[in-house]
N, C-alpha and C positions, 0 to 999 in steps of 0.2 A: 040452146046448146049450139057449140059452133061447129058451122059446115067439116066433117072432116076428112071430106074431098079436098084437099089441099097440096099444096108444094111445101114441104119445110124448110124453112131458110136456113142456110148452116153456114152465114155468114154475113155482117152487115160489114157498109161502106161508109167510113165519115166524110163529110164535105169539110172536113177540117175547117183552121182559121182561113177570113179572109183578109188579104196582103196583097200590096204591091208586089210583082212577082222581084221587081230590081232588089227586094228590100230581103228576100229569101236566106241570105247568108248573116247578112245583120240581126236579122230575126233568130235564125235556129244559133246563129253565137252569145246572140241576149239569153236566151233561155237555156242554152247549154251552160252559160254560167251560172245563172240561177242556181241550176239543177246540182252542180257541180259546190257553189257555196252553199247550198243546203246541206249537203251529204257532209262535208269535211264540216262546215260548221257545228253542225247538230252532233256529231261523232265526237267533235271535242269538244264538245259541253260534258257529253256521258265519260268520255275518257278522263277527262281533270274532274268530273265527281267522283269517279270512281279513285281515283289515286289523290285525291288531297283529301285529308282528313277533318282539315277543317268544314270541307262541303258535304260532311255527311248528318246533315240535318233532313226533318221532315219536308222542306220546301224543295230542298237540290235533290230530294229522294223523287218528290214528282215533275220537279221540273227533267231528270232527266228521262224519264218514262215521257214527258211530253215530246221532249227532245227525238224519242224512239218515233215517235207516232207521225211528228212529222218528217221525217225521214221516210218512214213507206206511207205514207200518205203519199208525198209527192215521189214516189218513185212507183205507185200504182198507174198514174197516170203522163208522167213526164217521158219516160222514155219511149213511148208509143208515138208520141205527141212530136217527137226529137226524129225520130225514124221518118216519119210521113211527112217529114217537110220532103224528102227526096226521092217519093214516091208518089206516080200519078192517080194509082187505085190503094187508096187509103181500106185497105180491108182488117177484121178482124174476124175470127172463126165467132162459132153461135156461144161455147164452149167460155173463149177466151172474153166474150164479150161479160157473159156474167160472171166469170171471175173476178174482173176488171170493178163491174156495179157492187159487187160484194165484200169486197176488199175497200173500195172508197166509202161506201156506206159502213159497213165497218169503224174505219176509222175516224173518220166525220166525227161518229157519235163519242167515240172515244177521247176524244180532243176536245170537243162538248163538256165533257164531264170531267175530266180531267183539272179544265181551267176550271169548274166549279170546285172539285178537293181543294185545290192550290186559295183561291179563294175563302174556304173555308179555312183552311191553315191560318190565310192573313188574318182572318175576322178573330182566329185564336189568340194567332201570336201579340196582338194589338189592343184587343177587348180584353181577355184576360191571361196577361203574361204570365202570373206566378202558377199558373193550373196548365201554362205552357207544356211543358214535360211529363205531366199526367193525363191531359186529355190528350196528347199527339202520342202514344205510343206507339211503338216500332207495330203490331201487334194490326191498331187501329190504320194506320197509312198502310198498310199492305190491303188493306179491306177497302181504304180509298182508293186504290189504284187497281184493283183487282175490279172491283165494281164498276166503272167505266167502260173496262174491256169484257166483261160482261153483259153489259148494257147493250153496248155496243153488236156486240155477238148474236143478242134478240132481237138487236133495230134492223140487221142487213139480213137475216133469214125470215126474216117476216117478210118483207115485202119484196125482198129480191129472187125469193122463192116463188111468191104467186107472181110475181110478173114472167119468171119465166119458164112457166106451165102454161101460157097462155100462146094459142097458136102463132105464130108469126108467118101470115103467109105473103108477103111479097106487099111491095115494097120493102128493100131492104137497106135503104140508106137512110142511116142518122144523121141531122143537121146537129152535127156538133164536133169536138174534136176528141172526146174519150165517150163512153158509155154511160151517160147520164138518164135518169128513170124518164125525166117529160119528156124529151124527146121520143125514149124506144118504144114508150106505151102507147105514142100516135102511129106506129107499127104495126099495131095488134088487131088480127082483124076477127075480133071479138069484142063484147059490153067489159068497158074496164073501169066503169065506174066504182063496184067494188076497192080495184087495184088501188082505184085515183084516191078515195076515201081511207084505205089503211095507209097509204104514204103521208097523206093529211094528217091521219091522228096520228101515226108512229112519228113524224118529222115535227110535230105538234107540241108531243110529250117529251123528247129529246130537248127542243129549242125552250120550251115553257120552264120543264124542272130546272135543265142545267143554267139559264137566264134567271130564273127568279132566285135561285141559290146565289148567282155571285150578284146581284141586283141586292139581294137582304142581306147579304155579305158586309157590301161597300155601306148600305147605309148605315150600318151598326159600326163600320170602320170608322167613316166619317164626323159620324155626331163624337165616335171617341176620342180621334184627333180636334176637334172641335174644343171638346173640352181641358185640353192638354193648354196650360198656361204661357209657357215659352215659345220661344215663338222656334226655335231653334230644337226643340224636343217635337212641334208640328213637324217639322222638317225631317225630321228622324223620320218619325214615324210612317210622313209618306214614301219616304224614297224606299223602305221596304218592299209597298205593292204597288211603286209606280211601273215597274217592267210589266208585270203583268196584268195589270190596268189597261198599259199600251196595248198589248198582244187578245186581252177579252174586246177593246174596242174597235182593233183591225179586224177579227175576225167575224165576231158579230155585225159589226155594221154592215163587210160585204157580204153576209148571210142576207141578212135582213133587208137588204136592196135587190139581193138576186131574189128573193123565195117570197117576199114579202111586198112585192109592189104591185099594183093592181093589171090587170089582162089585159086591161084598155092600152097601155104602156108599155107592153114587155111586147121586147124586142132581140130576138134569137141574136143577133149581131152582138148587141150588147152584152147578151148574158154570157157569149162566149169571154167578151174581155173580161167580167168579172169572173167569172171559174178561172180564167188563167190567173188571176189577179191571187185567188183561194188555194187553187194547188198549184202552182209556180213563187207567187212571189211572198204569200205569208209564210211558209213554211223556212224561205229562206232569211225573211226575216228577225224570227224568235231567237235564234242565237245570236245574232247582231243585237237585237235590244237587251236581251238577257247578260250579255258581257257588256256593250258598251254602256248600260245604265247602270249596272250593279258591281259598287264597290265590293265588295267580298270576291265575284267572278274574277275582277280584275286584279285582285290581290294576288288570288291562286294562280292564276297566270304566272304573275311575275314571281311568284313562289316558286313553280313549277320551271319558267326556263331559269332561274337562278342556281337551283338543283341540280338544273343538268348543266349549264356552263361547271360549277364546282365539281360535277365528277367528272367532266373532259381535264380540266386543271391536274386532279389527282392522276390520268392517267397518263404514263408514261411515255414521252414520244421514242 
């Protein structure tokens, strides 16, 4: 049992990124942008699903829920992160800190599953088109996207809760630049192997199901593209889930290089560039590849401001 003659910590310190300090303003302007083409980007994804009719399919249904996800995703962590560039005591309360791990993990899982529905959808729309509109019902995609944020829901209360039940008595400084679990649990001055072990299996089961779904996905897409004669009907057929091919392969890869590379080799420095790399730069990615790879996005677009130059036209100066 742990000692509890103790100090409670009711506030950790990030040692933030490290940077040349000359590079300070270039730096928080890089990722002020980011942060800033994230929000309007993802926002006009969900805005032109929502108002064009043509994008009211099962895929634009979870792509713009994906769209939501990355949005606070990266604004769980982004504007903390913006704030303490011009702050020499990078603090955050005890309170704020596990809001901050519980909302990320949260969402994480969320965006996990998410690209697995989307996935599934393709392996529908591709595999068997004519059962298209009977297996995707309105009905069933509410149950695929509700699922995810459910999932999700049980992945950050599982472990975000035992970790912070667990005493934290001093040292109170995380080596990182938001509230991430390895770091805060070399904090705890208690046996957190427990802890270490439910983040294993719960980060486990998240990466395993939601991976082996669009993993069995693709190859059933594959072999069906494969058998498709024309060469020009291959072509179709990939550019359907080549967006989100792109966006399962950014996302996963730098999963699986942060979370996945052996002890011997992990290296705090680096894992910070890859978290920034995960909630800064992929997030503001997906609407960039989602509009500029996909014809239909970019139709709506040009639907959409043609609309409104035509009702400026009709209105009268």
């Amino acid at each position: 049992m742990a000692n509890e003659n103790y100090t409670r910590v009711t506030e950790f310190i990030f040692t933030g990124l490290n940077y040349n300090p000359q590079l300070q303003i270039v730096l928080f302007l890089l990722f002020l942008s980011f942060y800033i083409i994230n929000l309007t980007g993802n926002l006009s994804i969900i805005v032109l699903i929502q108002i064009d009719s043509h994008l009211h399919t099962p895929m634009y249904f979870f792509l713009s829920h994906l769209s939501f996800v990355d949005m606070c995703f990266s604004s769980v962590v982004s504007p903390k992160m913006l704030t303490d560039f011009f702050v020499r005591r990078k603090a955050i309360s005890f309170l704020g800190c596990a809001l901050q791990q519980w909302f990320f993990g949260f969402f994480v899982a969320a965006e996990c599953f998410l690209l697995a529905s989307m996935a599934y959808d393709r392996y529908v729309a591709i595999c068997n088109p004519l059962l298209y509109s009977v297996v995707m019902s309105q009905r069933f995609c509410i149950h695929l996207v509700v699922g995810p944020y459910v999932i999700g829901f049980i992945n950050t209360m599982t472990h975000t809760t035992m970790a912070f039940r667990l005493p934290f008595c001093g040292p109170n400084v995380i080596n990182h630049f938001f509230c991430d679990m390895s770091p805060l649990l070399s904090l705890v001055c208690a046996d957190t192997k427990l802890n270490k072990l439910v983040v294993f299996i719960v980060a486990g089961v998240v990466g395993v199901f939601s991976g082996l779904t669009i993993l069995v996905s693709y190859i059933y897409i594959l072999i069906t593209i494969l058998r498709i004669c024309s060469a020009d009907g291959r072509r179709k057929a990939f550019s359907t889930c080549s967006s989100h091919l792109t966006s399962v392969s950014i996302l996963y890869g730098t999963l699986f290089f942060i979370y996945v590379q052996p002890s011997a080799s992990f290296s705090l420095d680096l894992n910070k560039v890859m978290s920034v790399f995960y909630t800064a730069v992929i997030p503001m990615l997906n609407p960039l590849i989602y509009s500029l790879r996909n014809k239909e996005v970019k139709d709506a677009i040009h639907r959409t401001v043609a609309k409104r130059k035509f009702c400026r036209a009709l209105i009268p100066i």
